[in-house]
C-alpha beads as a LAMMPS data file, in Angstrom:
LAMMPS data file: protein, C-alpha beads

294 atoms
293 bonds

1 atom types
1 bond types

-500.0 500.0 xlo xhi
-500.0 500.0 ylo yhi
-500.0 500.0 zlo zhi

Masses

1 110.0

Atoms # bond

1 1 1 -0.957 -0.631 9.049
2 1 1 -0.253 -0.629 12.864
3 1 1 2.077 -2.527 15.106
4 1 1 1.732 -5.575 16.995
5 1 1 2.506 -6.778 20.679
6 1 1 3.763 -9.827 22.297
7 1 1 5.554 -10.934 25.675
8 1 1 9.580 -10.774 26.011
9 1 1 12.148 -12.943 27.120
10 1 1 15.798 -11.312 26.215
11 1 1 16.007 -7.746 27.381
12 1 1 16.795 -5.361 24.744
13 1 1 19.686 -2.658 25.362
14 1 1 19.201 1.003 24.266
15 1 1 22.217 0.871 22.372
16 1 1 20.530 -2.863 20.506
17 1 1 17.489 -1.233 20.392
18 1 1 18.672 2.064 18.017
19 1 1 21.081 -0.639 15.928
20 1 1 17.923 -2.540 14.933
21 1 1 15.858 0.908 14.448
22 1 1 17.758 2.576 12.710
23 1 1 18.185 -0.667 10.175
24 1 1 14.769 -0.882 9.652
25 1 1 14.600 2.608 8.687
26 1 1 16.827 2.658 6.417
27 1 1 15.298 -0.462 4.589
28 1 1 11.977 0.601 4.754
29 1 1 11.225 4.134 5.831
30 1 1 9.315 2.841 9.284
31 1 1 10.554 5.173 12.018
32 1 1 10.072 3.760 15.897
33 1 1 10.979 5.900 18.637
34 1 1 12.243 5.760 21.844
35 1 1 9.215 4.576 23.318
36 1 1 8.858 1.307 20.852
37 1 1 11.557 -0.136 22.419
38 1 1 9.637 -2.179 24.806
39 1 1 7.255 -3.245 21.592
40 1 1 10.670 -4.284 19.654
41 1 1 11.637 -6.161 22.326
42 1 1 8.340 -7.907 22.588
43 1 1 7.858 -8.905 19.166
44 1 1 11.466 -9.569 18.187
45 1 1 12.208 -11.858 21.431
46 1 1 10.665 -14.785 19.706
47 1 1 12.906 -14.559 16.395
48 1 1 15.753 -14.709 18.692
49 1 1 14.902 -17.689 20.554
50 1 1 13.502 -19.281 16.770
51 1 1 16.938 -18.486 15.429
52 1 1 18.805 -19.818 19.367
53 1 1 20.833 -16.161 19.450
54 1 1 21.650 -14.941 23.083
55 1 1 21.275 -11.304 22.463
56 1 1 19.127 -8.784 19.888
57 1 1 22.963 -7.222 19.095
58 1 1 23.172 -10.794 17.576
59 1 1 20.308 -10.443 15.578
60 1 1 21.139 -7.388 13.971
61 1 1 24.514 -8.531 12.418
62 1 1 22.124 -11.894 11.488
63 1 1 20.243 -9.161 9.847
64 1 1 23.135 -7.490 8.015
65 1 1 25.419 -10.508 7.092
66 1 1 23.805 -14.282 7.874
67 1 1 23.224 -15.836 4.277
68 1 1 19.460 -16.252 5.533
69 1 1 19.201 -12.381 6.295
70 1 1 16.722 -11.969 3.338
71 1 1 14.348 -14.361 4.515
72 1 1 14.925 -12.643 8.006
73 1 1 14.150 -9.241 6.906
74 1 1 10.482 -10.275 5.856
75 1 1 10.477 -12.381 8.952
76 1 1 10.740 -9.107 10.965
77 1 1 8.683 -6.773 9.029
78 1 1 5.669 -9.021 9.050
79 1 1 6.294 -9.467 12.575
80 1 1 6.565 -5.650 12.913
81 1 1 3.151 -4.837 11.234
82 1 1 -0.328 -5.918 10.551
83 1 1 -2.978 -4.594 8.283
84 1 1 -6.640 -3.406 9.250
85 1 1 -8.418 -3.363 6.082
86 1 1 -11.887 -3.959 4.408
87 1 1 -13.950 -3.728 1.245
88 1 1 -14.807 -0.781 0.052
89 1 1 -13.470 1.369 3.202
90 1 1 -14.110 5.590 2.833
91 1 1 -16.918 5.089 0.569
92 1 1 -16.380 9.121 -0.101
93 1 1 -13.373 8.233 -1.615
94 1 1 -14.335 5.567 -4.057
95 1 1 -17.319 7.972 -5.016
96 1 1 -14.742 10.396 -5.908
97 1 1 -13.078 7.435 -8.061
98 1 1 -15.920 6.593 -9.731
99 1 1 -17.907 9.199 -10.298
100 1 1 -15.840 12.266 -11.333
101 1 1 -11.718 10.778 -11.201
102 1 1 -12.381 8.328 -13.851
103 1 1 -15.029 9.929 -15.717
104 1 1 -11.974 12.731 -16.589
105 1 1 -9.660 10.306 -17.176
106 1 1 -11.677 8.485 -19.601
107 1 1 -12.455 11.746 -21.540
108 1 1 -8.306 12.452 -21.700
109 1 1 -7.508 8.784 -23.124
110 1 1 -10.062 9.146 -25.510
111 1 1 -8.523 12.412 -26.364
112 1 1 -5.208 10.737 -26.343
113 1 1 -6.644 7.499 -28.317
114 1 1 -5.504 5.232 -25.042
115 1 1 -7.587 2.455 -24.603
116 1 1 -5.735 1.236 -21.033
117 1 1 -6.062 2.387 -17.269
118 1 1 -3.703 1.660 -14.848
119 1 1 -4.219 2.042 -10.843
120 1 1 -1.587 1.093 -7.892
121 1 1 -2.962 0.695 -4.644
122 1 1 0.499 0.596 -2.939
123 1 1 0.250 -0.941 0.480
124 1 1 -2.651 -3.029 -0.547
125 1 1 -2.212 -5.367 2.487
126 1 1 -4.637 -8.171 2.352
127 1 1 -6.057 -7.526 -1.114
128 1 1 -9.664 -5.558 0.163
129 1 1 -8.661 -2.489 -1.615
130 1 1 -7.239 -3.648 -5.175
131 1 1 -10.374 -5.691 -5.499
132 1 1 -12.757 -2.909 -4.295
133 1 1 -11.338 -1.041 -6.960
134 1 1 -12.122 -4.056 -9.401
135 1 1 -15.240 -4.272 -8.452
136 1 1 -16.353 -0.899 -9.151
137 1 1 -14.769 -1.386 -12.327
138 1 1 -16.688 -4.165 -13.445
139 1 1 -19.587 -2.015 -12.558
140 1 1 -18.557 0.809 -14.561
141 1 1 -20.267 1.275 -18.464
142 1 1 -17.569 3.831 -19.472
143 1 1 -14.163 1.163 -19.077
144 1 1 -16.368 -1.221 -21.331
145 1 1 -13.740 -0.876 -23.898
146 1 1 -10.579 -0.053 -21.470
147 1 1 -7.785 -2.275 -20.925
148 1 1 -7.747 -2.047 -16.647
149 1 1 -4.463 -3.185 -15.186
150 1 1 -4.481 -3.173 -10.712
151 1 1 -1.612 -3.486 -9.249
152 1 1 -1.386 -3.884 -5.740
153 1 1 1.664 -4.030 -3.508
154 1 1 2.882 -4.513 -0.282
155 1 1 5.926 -5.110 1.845
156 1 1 4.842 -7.696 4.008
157 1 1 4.736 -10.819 2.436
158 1 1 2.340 -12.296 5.112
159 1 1 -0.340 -10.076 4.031
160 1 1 0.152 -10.588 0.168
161 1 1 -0.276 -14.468 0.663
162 1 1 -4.071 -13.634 1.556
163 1 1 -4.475 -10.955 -0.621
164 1 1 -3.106 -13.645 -3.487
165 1 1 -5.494 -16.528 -1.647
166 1 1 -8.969 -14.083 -2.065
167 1 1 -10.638 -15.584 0.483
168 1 1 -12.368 -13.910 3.417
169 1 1 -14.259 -13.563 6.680
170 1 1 -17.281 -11.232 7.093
171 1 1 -15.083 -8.678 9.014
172 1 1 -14.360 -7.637 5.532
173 1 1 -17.372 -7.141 4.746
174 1 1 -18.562 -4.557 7.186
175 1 1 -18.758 -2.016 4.750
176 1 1 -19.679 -3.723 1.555
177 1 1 -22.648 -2.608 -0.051
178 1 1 -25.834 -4.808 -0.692
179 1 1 -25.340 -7.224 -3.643
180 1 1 -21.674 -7.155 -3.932
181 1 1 -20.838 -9.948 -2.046
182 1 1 -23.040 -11.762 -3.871
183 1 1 -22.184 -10.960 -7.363
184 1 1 -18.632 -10.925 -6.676
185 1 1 -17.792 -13.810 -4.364
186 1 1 -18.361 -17.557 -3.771
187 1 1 -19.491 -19.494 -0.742
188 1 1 -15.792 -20.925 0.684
189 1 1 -15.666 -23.132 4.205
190 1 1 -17.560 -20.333 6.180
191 1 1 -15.868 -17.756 3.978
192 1 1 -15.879 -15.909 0.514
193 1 1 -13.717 -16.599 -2.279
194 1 1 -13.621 -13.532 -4.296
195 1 1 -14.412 -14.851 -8.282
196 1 1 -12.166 -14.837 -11.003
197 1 1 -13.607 -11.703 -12.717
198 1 1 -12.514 -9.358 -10.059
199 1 1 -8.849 -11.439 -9.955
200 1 1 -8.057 -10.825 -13.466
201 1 1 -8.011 -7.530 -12.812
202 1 1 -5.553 -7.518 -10.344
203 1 1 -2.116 -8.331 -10.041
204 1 1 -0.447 -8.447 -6.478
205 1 1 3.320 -8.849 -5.307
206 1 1 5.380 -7.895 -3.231
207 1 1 7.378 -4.269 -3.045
208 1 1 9.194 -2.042 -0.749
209 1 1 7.820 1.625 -1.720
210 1 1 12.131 2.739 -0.608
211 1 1 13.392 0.154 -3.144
212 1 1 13.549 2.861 -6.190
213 1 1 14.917 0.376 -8.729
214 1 1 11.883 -2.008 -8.591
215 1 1 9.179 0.763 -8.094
216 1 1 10.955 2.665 -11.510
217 1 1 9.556 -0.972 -13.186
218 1 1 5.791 -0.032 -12.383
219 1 1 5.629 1.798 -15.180
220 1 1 3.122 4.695 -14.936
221 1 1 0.364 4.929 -13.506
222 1 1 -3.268 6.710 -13.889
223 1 1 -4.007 6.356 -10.073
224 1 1 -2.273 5.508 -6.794
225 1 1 -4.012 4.544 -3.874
226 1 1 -1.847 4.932 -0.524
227 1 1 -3.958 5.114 2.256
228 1 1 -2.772 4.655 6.070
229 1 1 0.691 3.808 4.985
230 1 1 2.754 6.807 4.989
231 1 1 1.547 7.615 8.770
232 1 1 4.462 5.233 9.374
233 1 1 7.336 7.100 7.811
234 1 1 9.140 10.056 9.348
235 1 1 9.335 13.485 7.552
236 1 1 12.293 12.382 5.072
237 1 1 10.696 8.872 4.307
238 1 1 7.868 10.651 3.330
239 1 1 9.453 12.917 1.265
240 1 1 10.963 9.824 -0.605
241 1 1 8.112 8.060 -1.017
242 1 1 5.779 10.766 -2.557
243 1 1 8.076 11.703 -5.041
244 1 1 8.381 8.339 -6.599
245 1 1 4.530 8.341 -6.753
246 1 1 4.786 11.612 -8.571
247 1 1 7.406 10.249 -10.885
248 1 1 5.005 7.294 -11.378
249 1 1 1.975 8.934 -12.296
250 1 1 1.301 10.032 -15.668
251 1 1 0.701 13.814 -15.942
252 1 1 -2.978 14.424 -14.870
253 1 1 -3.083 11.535 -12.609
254 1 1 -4.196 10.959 -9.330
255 1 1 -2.671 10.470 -6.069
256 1 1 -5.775 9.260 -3.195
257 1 1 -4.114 9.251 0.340
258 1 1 -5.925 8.248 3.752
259 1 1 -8.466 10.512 4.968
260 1 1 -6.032 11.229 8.341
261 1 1 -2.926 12.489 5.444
262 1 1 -2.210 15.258 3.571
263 1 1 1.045 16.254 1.615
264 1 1 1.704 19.843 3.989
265 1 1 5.090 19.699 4.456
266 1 1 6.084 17.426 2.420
267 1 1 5.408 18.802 -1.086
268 1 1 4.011 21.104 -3.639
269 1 1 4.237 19.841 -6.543
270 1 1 0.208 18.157 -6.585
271 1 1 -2.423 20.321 -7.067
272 1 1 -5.428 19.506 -4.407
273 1 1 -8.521 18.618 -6.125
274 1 1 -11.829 19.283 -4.463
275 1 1 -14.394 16.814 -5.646
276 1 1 -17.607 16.441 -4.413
277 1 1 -17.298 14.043 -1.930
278 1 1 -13.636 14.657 -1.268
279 1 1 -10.015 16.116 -2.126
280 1 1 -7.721 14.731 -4.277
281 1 1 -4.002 15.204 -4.844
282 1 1 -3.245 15.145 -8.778
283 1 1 -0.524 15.976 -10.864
284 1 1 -0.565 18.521 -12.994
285 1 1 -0.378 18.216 -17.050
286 1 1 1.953 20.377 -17.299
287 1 1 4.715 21.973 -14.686
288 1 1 5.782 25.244 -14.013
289 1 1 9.345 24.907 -15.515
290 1 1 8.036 22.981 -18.639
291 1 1 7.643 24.800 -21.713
292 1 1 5.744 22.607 -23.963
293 1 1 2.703 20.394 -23.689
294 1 1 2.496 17.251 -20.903

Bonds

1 1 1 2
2 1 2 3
3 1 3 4
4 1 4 5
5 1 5 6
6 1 6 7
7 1 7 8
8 1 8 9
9 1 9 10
10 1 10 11
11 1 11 12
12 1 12 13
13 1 13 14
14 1 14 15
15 1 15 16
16 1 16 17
17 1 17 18
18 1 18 19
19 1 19 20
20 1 20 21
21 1 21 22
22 1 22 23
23 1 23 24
24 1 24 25
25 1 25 26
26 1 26 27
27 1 27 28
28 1 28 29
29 1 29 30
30 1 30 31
31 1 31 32
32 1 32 33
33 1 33 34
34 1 34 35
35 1 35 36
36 1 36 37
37 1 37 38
38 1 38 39
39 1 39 40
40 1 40 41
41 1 41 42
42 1 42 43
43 1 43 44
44 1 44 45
45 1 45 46
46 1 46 47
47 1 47 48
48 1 48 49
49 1 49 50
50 1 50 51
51 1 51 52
52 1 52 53
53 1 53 54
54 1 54 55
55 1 55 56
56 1 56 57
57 1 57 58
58 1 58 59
59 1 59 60
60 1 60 61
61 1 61 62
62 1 62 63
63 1 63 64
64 1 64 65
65 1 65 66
66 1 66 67
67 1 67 68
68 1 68 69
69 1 69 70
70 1 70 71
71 1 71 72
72 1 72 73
73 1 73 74
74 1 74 75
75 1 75 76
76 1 76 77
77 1 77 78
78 1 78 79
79 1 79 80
80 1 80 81
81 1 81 82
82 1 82 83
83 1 83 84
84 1 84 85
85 1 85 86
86 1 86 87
87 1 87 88
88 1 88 89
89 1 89 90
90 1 90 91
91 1 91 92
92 1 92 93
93 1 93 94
94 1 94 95
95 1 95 96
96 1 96 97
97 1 97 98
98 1 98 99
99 1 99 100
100 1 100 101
101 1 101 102
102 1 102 103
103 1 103 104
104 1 104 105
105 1 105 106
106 1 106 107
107 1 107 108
108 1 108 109
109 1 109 110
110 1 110 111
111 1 111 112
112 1 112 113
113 1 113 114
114 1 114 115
115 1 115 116
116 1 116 117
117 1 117 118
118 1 118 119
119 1 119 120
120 1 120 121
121 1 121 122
122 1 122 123
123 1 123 124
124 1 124 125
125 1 125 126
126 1 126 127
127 1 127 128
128 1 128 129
129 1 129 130
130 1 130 131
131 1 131 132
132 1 132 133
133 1 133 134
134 1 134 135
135 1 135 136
136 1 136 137
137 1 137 138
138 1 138 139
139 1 139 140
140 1 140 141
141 1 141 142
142 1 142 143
143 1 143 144
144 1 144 145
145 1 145 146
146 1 146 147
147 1 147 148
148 1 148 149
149 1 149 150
150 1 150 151
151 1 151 152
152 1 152 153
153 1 153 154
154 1 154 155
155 1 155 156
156 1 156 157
157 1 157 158
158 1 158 159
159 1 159 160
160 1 160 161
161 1 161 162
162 1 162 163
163 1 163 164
164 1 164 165
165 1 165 166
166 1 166 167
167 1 167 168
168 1 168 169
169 1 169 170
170 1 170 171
171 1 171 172
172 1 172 173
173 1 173 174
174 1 174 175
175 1 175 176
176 1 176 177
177 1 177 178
178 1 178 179
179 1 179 180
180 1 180 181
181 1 181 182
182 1 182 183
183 1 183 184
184 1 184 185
185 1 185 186
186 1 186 187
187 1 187 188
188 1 188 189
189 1 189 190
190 1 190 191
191 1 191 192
192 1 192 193
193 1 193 194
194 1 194 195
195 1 195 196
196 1 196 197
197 1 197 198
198 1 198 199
199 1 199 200
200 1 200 201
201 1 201 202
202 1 202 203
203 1 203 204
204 1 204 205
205 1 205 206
206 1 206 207
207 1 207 208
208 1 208 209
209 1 209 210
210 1 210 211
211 1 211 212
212 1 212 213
213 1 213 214
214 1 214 215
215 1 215 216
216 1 216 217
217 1 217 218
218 1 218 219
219 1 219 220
220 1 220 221
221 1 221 222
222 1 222 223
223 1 223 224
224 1 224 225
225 1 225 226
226 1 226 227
227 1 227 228
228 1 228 229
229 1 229 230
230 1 230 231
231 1 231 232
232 1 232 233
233 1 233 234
234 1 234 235
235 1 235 236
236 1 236 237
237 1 237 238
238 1 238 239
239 1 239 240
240 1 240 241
241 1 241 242
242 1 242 243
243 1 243 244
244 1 244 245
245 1 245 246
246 1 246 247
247 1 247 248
248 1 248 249
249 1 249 250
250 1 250 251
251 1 251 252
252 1 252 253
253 1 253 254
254 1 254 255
255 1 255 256
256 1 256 257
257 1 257 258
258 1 258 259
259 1 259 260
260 1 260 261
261 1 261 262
262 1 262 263
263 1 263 264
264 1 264 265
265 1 265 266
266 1 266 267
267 1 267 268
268 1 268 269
269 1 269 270
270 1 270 271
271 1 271 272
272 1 272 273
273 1 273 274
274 1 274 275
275 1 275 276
276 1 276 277
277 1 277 278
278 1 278 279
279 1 279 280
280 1 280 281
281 1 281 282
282 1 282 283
283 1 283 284
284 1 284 285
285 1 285 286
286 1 286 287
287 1 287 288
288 1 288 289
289 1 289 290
290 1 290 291
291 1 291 292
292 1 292 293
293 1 293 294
């Protein structure tokens, strides 16, 4: 996720600028300073002139009270972010996934007699990485007999109408090993469709990782994928956020982050995994303060 540019035409006030901020962060956990006032400006001057308000003070109680302010809200955040993504992106990681994550996984449900996997790629943007994961899946003897369920989530509702669409250019394909493209997608108007094998894996919609209510309905998880999101957040935000993975994984699951993140600061409560190709936050059967079994 990064954020976007475009040219102004209502000059934003300091005082407009840390109104709209500071609602944004609170809704969301995306932290702008100072200096993104001029970007604000840029990219919010054309819902102003869409929605014929003389000043961004106006937008932000359009925000807060206008009956349309929900439609707003995703309005601005897809106008506040984009999404550079593509299949199978840090191969390390997904070699991590596939050949020693789910491996011990598989062992523990079979200990446990649970036939059914589930993975969250949260922030899935345009769909590249919850059908990556499907992919590998498919390709993978030892989930012959699993139940898979992929969710994947995001906040901007642009993005998810893509991911939900499956079709793509060959930008997302830059990284795609040889014969996947073929197995896995169909010839489309000068793009790929991705087939209905890897889409009945997956289920994508729409979720705002601060909105603690609807992320409690996930359910738990085996793995979560959040990779280049929490960049974004400030210190607090990502405090927030990681928790509620932790409280979504199932004991012994696995948290993957971006290969720029790490949890220093922010928690201890993972243990760090090192894997052969790469490290992996998981958490841990049991914790420190529980006395019986996980």
């Amino acid at each position: 996720m990064s954020f976007l540019f475009s040219s102004p035409s209502i000059a934003m006030s300091m005082d407009e600028f840390q109104l709209i901020r500071d609602f944004v962060y609170h809704y969301c956990g995306l932290n702008f300073s100072e200096d993104s006032k001029y970007l604000l400006e840029k990219r919010l001057a054309k819902r102003l002139q869409h929605l014929q308000l003389e000043s961004f003070r106006d937008y932000y109680y359009y925000l807060r009270y206008n009956k349309d302010k929900d439609q707003e809200l995703t309005e601005l955040i897809d106008l506040l972010t984009t999404n550079e993504t593509y299949f199978f992106r840090e191969d390390f990681q997904l070699k991590t996934l596939t050949e020693e994550i789910l491996p011990e996984i598989v062992r523990q449900k079979e200990k446990d007699k649970d036939r059914r996997i589930r993975i969250w790629s949260a922030g899935c943007s345009s769909g590249e990485e919850p059908y990556t994961i499907a992919m590998l899946l498919l390709d993978n003897p030892l989930l012959a007999d699993f139940q898979v369920d992929i969710i994947g989530t995001d906040i901007s509702q642009r993005v998810l109408q893509l991911a939900r669409k499956g079709v793509y250019g060959t930008s997302s394909f830059r990284a795609t090993p040889p014969g996947y493209q073929e197995r896995f997608f169909a010839a489309a108007d000068g793009k790929f469709r991705v087939n209905d094998r890897v889409r009945n894996l997956v289920t994508v919609s729409h979720l705002n990782l601060f909105d603690a209510p609807r992320v409690a309905l996930l359910g738990r998880m085996d793995i979560i994928f959040c990779r280049n999101v929490i960049i974004y957040f400030d210190m607090a935000a990502k405090k927030k956020v990681v928790d509620s993975f932790f409280q979504r994984l199932r004991p012994g699951g696995f948290l993957l982050l971006g290969h720029s993140e790490s949890l220093m600061n922010i928690t201890n409560v993972f243990t760090l995994r090192h894997f052969t190709h790469d490290m992996v936050y998981q958490r841990p059967h049991q914790l420190p303060f529980e006395g019986g079994g996980a």
